[in-house]
N, C-alpha and C positions, 0 to 999 in steps of 0.2 A: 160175634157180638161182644162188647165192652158189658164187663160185670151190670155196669147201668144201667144198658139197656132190657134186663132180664129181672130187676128188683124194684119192687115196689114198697110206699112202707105209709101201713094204714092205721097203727096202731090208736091213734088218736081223733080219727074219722069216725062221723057217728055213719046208721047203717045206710042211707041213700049216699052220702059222701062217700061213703067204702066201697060202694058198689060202682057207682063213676069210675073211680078212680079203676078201680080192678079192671074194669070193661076195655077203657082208653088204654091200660097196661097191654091187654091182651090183643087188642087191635094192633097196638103202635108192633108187640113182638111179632103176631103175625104175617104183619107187613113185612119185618126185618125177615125172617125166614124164608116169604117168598121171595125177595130179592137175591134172597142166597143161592135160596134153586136156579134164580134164572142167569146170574151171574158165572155159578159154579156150571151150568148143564153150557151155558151160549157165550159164554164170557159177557164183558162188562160194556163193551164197544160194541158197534154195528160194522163190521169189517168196510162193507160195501160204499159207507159212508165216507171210511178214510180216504180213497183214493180210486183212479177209474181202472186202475190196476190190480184192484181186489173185485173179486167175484165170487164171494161167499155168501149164499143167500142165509140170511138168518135161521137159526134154529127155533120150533115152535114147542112153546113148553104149557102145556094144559095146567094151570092153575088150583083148577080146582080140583082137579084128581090129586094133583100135589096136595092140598090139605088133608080133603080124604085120608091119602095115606100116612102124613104124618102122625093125624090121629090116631093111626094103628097100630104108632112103633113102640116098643118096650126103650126103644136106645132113640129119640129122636135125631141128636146128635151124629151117631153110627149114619145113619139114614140120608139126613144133609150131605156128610161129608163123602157118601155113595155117589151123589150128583157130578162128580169131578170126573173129568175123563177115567177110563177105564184101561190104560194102557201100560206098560214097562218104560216108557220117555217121561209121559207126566210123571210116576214114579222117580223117576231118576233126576227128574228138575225138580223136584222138591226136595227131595235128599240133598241135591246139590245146595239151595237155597240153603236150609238148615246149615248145611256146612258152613257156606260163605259169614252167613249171618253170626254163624260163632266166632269165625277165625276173624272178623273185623276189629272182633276186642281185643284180638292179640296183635303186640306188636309185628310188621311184616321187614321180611329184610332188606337193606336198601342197598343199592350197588351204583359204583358213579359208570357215568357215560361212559368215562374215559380208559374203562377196562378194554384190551384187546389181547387176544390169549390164543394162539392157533396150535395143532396138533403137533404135541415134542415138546414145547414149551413148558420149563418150570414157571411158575405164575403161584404168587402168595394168597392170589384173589378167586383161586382156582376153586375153594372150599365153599367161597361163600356164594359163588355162580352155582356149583352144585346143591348147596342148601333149596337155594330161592326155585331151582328145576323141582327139588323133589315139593318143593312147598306148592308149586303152579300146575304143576303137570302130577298128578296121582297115579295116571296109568303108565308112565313114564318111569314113575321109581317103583311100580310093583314088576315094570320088564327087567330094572335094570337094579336087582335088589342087592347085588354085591358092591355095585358104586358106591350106594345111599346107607347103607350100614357102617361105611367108614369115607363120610365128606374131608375127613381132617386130613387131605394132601396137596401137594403142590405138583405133582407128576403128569398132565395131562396125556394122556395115551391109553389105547386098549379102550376095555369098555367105557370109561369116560365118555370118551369123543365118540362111542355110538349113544352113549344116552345123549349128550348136546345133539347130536342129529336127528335123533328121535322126537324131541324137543321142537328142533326146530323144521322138521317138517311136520309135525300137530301145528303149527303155527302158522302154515302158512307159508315159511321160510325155505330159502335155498337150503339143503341138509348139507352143508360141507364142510362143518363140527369147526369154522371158525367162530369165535367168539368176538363179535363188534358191536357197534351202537343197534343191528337191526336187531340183533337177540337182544342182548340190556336191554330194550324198549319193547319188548317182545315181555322180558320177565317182568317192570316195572311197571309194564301196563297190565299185564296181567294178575298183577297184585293191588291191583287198582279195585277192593272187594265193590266201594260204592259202585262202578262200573259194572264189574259182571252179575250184581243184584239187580241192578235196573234192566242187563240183556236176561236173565231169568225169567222176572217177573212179567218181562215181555214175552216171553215164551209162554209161560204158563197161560196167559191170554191166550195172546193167538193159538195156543193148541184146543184152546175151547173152542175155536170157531169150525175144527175138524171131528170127523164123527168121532164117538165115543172110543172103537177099537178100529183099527185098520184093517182088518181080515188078514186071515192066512197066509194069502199071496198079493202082492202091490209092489209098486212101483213107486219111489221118494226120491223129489228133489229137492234139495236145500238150496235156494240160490247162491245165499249168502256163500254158502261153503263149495260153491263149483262142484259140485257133486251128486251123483245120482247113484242109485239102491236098488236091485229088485230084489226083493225076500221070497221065499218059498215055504216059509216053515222050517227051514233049516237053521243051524246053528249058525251059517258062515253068509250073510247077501254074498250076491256079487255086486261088485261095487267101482265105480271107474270116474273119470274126471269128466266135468262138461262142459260147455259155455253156453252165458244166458245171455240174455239181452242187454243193451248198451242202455245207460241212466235215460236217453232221452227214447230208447225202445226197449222198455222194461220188458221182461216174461212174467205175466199176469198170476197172481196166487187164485189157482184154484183146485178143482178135484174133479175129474175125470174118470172113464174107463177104456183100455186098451182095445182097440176092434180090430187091429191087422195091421202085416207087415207087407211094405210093397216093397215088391222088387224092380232094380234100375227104374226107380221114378223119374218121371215129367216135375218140373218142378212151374209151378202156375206163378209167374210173377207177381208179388203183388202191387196193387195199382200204385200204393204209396212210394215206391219203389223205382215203377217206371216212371212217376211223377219224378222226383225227386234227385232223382241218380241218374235214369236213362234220358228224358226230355232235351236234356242239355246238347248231347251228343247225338237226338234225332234231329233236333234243330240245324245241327251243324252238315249233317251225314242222315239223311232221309232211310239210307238202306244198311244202317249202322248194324239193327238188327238182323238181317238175313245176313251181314259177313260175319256175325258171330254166331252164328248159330240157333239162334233162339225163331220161334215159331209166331206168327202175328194169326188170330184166328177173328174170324166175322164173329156177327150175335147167330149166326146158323150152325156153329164149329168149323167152316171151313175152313184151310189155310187162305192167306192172301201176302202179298207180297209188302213188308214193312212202309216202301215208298209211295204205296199207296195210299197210306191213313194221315188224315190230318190230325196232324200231333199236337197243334196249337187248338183243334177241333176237340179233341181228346181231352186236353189240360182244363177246356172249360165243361166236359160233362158233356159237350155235344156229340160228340160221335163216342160209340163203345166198341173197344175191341178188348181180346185177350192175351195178353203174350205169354209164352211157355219156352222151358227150356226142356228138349228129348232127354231122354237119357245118355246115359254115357259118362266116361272119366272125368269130362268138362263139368258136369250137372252139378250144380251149386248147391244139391244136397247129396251128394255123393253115389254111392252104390246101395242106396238101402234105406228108407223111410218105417215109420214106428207110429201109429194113424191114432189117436184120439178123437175123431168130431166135435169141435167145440164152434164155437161164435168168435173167437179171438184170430184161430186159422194157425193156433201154435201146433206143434208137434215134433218128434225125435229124430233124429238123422244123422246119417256119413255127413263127412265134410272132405273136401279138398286140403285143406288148408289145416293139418296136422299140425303143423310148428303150434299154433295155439295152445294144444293142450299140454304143454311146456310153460308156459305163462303162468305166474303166480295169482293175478288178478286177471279174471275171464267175462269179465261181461262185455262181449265183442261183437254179440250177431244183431239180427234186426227184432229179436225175441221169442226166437225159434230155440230151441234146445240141439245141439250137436252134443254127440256121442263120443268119448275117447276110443270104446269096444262096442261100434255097431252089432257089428254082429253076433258076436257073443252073447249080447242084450237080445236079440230076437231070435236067437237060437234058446236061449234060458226058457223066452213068452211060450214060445211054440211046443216046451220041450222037445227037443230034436237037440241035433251034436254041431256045431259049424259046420262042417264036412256038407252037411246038407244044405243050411245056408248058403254058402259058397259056389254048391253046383247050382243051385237057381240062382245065383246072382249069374253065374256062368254062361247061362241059354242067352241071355243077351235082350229078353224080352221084359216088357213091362207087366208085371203081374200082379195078384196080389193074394197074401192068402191068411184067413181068419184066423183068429185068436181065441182060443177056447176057452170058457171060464171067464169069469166073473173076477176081473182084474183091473183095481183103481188103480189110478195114478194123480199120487198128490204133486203137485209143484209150488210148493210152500215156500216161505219166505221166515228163518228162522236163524237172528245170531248168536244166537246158544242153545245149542242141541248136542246131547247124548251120544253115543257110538254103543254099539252093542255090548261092550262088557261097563256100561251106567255111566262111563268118564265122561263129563262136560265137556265139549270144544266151545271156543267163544270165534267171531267171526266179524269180519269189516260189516257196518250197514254200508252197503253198496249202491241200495236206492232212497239212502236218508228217511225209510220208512218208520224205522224206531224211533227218530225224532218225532213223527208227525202220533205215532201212537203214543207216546210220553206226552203229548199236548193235550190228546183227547183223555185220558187217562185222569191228568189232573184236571182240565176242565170237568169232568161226571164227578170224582171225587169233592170237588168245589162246590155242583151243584145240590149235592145230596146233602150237603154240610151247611146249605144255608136253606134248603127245601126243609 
């Protein structure tokens, strides 16, 4: 609240005048207060409103207990400022703001395009490329504290070229410690402070749309960052690359819980799918599906034989079948399934198609979530060793076996988020979602300023 909003001034008001005024003071603070609660506990947006890709159903905040209790605090302030997530990431994006917000008044350092520097090379421009790392990257100069205590060289080799690589994979980047236009644009967009205050600020919203603390043990995807997390309470997740969904087959932000691992899954086509991609090649080839493999099943489960259904039947709603792919090496979710139950029909899996997680930009599948370390990831759920995984994947049958405990899975959507020891990464909007939350953002801002 703006000093204004909290000061009233009576002095010159007789006593019915003074008491108005005081009343409408206390009303108009009130109102501000609650607003804060509900801001600070649910954030300031309706998630579910931005897009059909969000599935965050609103958080419900009692109002009037909320007064109640601010009536009771010796620190009302303290109390407000309790409302805000409860976690070590909110923590660490606020500190982060704070920082960005300082260092904007300081001059930043500028480097032309036209730097190119690879390992061995003396290079004049060698000192100021290291400056601008330790100024971007903080966890980068606390690895690499003997570089950054003496930038004043032109030698590039040895630890240098591992802190550029260091650098440039936080980035995103091929790590092969040459210095080209992707780094430069790598450092001068990242000094770009008006930029990473607005992917903060966006954070700090969206992480209100999540519960208060994550619990103990959970499971975190960042899309933005290709990346997935299970924590256990320990110092170290385990942590590996993913792919998410392609722009025009987003992977939905929501929050789930873990129910079980199958093994060698059936993978159930979805109908969007065999619309889409398969119809073309039953049109052409009636028994398309039975030479590949795949399963065509009645509304009873039965199998039946693909040239049997009418596909043009099918396209319009008229006839209903199932298609499914067995298990096996071929299985388009690979050796290993990771089960959430949702409404969307997303969930974790093998994949075939490794070379992927080599890709520096991963939004590739139909919205599903692929694993770099399946199994490792369901060996961690299960607590159990791989070794065990492995022989059930081994029998060759389709199984399934539950997951014990009380285990969310967030699949969030965040281009600036924290890494365990507090350092910020920043991240491509991949599905142009920060745009559309910067719209809603200032339209409620606009609204409340002419309301």
């Amino acid at each position: 609240l703006a000093p204004a909003d909290y000061r009233v001034d009576t002095p010159n008001l007789d006593g019915a005048a003074r008491q108005s005024a005081l009343l409408r003071f206390e009303l108009s603070l009130s109102a501000k207060a609650l607003t804060y609660v509900l801001d600070a506990t649910r954030g300031r947006i309706d998630p579910d409103r931005l897009s059909g890709y969000h599935d965050l159903p609103r958080k419900t905040v009692d109002l009037g207990k909320a007064m109640d209790a601010m009536a009771q605090q010796a620190d009302v302030a303290a109390w407000l400022d309790a409302r805000n997530p409860d976690n070590p990431q909110f923590r660490a994006l606020v500190a982060e703001l704070a920082r960005l917000r300082a260092a904007s008044k300081k001059p930043t350092m500028q480097l032309s395009a036209d730097i190119r520097i690879v390992p061995g090379d003396v290079d004049l421009h060698l000192a100021d490329v290291l400056t601008a790392i330790g100024q971007a990257a903080p966890a980068v100069k606390q690895a690499y504290p003997n570089v950054f205590a003496n930038t004043d060289t032109d030698q590039y080799k040895g630890d240098a070229v591992a802190a550029v690589k260091a650098f440039q994979k936080a980035k995103g980047l091929a790590p092969d410690g040459m210095v080209g236009r992707s780094t430069i644009r790598a450092l001068m967009g990242r000094n770009d402070n008006a930029g990473k205050i607005a992917k903060v600020e966006m954070a700090l919203e969206e992480l209100r749309w999540l519960p208060r603390e994550f619990g103990n043990r959970y499971v975190f995807l960042n899309q933005p960052a290709f990346e997935v997390s299970y924590f256990d309470g320990s110092n170290k997740p385990l942590t590996m690359r993913a792919v998410v969904g392609r722009p025009d087959a987003q992977t939905y932000f929501f929050v789930d819980h873990i129910k079980d691992v199958e093994y060698n899954p059936y993978w159930n086509v979805p109908r969007s799918i065999v619309v889409n991609e398969m119809l073309p090649k039953l049109y052409r080839d009636a028994s398309y599906l039975d030479e590949k493999g795949y399963e065509v099943l009645n509304q009873r489960g039965r199998k039946i034989a693909s040239e049997s259904v009418n596909w043009a039947a099918f396209a319009r709603n008229a006839q209903s079948v199932d298609v499914r792919q067995p298990p096996g090496r071929r299985n388009a979710l690979g050796l290993l399934k990771i089960e959430f139950p949702n409404k969307h029909a997303i969930y974790m899996h093998d994949t075939n198609e490794k070379s992927f997680f080599t890709r520096d930009m991963r939004a590739l599948s139909h919205g599903c979530v692929r694993l770099q370390h399946p199994k490792q990831m369901a060996a961690a759920l299960l607590g159990k060793n791989v070794e065990y995984v492995e022989k059930k994947i081994a029998r060759g049958d389709n199984a399934f076996e539950h997951v014990a405990g009380d285990i969310p899975v967030y699949l969030a959507y965040f281009t600036a988020w924290p890494d365990q020891n507090g350092a910020v990464h920043y991240y491509n909007d991949i599905y142009t979602r920060d745009a559309h939350l910067k719209t809603a953002l200032e339209k409620t801002e606009a609204a409340r300023k002419n309301g």
